[in-house]
N, C-alpha and C positions, 0 to 999 in steps of 0.2 A: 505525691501520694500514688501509692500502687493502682494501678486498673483493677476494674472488681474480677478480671478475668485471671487477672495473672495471680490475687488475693488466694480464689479459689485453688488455682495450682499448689500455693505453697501448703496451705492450710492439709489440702490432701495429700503434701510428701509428708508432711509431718504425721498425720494421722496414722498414713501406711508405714513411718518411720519402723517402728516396733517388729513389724513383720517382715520387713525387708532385713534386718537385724539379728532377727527373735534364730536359734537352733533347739534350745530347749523346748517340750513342747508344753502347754499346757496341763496337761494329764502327766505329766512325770513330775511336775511342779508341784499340783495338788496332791500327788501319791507320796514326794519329797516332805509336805508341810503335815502330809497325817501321820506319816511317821515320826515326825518331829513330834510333833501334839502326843503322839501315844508314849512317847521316850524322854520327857522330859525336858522338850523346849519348851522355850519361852515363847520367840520369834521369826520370823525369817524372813528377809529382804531379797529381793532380787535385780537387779540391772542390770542387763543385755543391752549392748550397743549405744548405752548411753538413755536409753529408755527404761524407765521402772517397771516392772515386769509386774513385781508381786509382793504384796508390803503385807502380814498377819501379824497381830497378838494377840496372846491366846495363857491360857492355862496360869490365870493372875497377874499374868503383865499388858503393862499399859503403855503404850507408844509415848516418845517423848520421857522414859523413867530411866534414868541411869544407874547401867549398871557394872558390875568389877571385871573390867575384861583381863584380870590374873595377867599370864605369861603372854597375851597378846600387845602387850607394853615394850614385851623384849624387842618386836618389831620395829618400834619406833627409832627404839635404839643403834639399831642394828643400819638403819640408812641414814640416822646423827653420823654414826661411826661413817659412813666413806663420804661425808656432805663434809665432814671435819677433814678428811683427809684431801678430797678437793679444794676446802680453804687453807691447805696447806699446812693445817695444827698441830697434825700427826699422818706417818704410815701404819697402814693394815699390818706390812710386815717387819715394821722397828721392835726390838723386843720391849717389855714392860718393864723390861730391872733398869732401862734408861731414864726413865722417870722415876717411877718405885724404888727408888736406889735405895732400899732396903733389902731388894731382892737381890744384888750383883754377887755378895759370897753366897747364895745357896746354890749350889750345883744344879738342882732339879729347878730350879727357877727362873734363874737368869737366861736361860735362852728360851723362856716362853713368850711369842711375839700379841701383837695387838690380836691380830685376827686369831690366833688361837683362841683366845679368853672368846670371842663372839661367837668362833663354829663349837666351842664346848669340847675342844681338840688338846686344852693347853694339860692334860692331868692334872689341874684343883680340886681339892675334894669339894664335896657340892656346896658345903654352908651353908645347909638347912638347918641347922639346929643354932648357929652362931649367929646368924642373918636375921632369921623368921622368931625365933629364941625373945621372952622378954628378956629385956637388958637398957640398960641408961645409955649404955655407948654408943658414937657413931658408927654405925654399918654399914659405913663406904668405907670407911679407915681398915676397922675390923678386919675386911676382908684380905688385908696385905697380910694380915697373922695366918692364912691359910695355907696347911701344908700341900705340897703336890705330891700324891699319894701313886701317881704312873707314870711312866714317861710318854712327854709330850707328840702327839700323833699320834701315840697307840690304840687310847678309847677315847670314848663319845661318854663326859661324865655331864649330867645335865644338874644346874643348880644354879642359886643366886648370887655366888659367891664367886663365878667369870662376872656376870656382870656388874657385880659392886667394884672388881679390879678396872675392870673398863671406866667407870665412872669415876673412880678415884686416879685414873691417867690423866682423863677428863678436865678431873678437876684442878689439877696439878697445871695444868699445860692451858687452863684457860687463867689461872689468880691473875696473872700479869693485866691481863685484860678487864678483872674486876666483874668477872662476870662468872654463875652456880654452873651448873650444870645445866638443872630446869630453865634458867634464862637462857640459854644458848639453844636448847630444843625446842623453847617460843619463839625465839626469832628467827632459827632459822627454819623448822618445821611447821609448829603446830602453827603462829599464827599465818603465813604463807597458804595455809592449806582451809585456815578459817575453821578449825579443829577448836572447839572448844570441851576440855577436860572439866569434867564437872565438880571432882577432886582427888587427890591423888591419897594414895595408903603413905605414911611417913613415918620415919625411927622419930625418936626421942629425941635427938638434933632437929627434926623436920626438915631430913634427907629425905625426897621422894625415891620409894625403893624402882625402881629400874626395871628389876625383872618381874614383877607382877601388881606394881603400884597405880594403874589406871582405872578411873571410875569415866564413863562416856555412855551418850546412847549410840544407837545404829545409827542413825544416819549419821554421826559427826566418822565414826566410825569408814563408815561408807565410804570419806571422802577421802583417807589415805589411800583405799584400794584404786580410785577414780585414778591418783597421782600415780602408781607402781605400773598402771594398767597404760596407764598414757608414756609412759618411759622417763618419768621422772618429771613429767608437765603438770600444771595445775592451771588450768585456765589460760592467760597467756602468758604464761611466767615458769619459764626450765628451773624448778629444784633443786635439781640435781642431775646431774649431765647421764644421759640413757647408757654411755657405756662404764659410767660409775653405778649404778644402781644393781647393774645386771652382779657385781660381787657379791650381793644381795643372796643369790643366789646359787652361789658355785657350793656343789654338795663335796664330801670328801670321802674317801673309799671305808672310812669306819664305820660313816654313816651317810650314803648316797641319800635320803630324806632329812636330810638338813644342811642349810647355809650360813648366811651370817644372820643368824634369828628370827629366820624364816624355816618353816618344814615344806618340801618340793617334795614331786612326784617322779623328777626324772626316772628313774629306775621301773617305771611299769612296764609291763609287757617282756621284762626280760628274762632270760631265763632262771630261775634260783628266785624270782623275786618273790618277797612275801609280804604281806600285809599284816601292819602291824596297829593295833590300837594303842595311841600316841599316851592315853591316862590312864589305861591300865599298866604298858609296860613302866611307867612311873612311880606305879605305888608296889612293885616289885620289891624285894627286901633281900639281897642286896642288890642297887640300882644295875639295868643291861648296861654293858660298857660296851659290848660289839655290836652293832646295827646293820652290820655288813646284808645287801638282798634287801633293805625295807625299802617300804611304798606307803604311801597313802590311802591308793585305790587303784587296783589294775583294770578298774574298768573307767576311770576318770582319765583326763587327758596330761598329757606328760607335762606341760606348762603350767599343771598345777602348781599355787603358790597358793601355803597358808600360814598366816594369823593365828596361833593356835591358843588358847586360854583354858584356863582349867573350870571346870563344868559345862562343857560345851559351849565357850565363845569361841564361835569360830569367823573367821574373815578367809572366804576363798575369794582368789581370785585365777582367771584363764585369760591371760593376754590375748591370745589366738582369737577367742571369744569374743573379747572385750566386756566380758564377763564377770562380775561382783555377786559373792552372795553372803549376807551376814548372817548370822544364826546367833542365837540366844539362848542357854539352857539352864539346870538348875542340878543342884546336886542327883546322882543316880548312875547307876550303868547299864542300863538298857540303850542306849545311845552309839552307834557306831558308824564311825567315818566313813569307813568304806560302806557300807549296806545304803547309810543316807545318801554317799555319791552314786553309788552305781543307780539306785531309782530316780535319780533329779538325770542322771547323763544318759537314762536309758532311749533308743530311738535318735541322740544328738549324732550318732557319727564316730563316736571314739573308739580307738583301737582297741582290736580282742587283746589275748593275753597272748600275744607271739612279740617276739622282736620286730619280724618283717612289716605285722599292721604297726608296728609304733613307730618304725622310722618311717611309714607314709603319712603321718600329720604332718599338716602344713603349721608352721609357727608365725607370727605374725615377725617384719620384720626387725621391730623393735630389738627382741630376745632371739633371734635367728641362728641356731648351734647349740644353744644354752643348755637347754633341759637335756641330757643325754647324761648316762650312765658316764660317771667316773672314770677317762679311761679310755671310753669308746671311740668309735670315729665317728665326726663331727656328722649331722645332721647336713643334707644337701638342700 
């Protein structure tokens, strides 16, 4: 047994933990959670350095209620995709008409590789209407019926119809092993991570849809950011190896604010950048295909990574930080990314809107080079 002397020691680093931790301040937190409140959140969590910062529900929701975190499911997806490729099942860059040998005679098809269908690079048109659409059919299948309406690298086409093709590689390349889709991302993700999905949205097959099929609360939520932030660790158990994960993230010059189904901030501070709201340019009509210049938030930090979901679920997270924060919303557009970050990061430290402040953040060394403009030269 400990001496009561040294009891007292620990009890007090622990206490002090928080602050020795904490960059956010308190008053940017609460100015954060009233803007949330007046804009149509729900909730908002926070964890710094491994300490709970700041936990609210509010405006009819109740801690513990699960709710549709939409297109923040692509997420999951998107680090299955290189955990699958670390177990050797598939490459990011094998094309898809290897599998989908469906696709081999169409000219615009056959050289779209894995990883295009994930950074939304491959020119399919979205399959929103074929996907989201009632219909009896399977809508992992379906999606091999989809034309590619650009060629591949040119735009940023966003829809569920890359990720039903990813899922149907998936699914192809795991039968031999007898095993769905959804069991391969139980075993090798959610339950690893102690992730419990409370239920998923599902076609008519009861194909869980991929790109926006997750019901969860915040905290289950919470604990994939815990893993990305740690470099692919979860407790004592490597995931996913840190220099696999970071793929996760490599933005591409059409759209420097997107990865492999992650939206990144690299691009802040730079010159031409802009700030783009991530669900309104989505309900655009016809969808933006050039994203060239977009950001998240030029006054958040460049190692922004987010989770993004439609009605404002959002999963940010800041390595550098060691930083998590989940948010919760409800249909509405008063809500804006950038305005919510810049009052939670105000006072933290983060770079103005120049180049010169954004190549002086320090990155943690997990992701060290990573977040930088498409292109650029690497971060020192």
């Amino acid at each position: 047994m400990l001496p009561f002397r040294c009891l007292v020691v620990v009890v007090t680093m622990l206490s002090t933990s928080s602050s020795l931790h904490a960059q956010l301040s308190a008053d940017s937190i609460a100015k954060a959670q009233q803007y949330s409140a007046r804009n149509n959140g729900r909730a908002m969590i926070i964890q710094e350095g491994g300490d709970l910062r700041f936990e609210k529900y509010y405006n009819g929701y109740s801690k513990g209620e699960p709710l549709h975190i939409y297109s923040g499911t692509k997420s999951f997806f998107g680090v299955l995709a290189v955990i699958a490729e670390e177990d050797g099942l598939l490459s990011l860059e094998e094309r898809v008409a290897e599998t989908v040998t469906e696709w081999r005679d169409d000219p615009k098809k056959n050289q779209i590789t894995i990883r295009e269908t994930l950074n939304f690079t491959s020119g399919l048109e979205t399959g929103f209407e074929e996907i989201y659409g009632r219909g009896s059919e399977d809508k992992i299948s379906r999606a091999v019926g989809l034309d590619a309406t650009r060629e591949r690298g040119e735009s940023f086409i966003y829809g569920p119809g890359n990720m039903n093709i990813f899922c149907e590689v998936l699914r192809r390349k795991l039968k031999p092993k007898r095993l769905s889709y959804e069991e391969y991302l139980g075993r090798k993700l959610l339950r690893p991570l102690d992730i419990q999905v409370s239920r998923w949205r599902e076609d008519a097959h009861g194909n869980p849809v991929p790109s926006a099929g997750m019901y969860m609360t915040g905290q289950e939520w919470l604990k994939f950011g815990e893993m990305i932030n740690a470099g692919g660790r979860f407790g004592m158990k490597q995931i996913v190896k840190t220099e696999n994960l970071r793929k996760c993230f490599e933005a591409t010059s059409i759209n420097p604010a997107f990865g492999l189904c992650f939206w990144v901030n690299g691009y802040a501070g730079q010159p031409g950048a802009r700030e783009v709201d991530v669900e309104e340019e989505l309900e655009i009509d016809p969808l933006p295909e050039d994203w060239r210049g977009a950001v998240i938030c030029n006054n958040a930090p460049r190692d922004l990574i987010v989770s993004l979901g439609s009605t404002f679920q959002r999963l940010y997270l800041v390595p550098s930080m060691d930083l998590i924060v989940v948010h919760h919303g409800k249909p509405g557009h008063e809500f804006r990314d950038f305005d919510f970050l810049e009052i939670l990061f105000e006072g933290a430290g983060v770079q103005e809107k120049t180049a010169e402040a954004a190549e002086s953040r320090s990155i943690r060394p997990i992701f060290k080079k990573l977040f930088r403009p498409p292109g650029s030269t690497p971060q020192e």
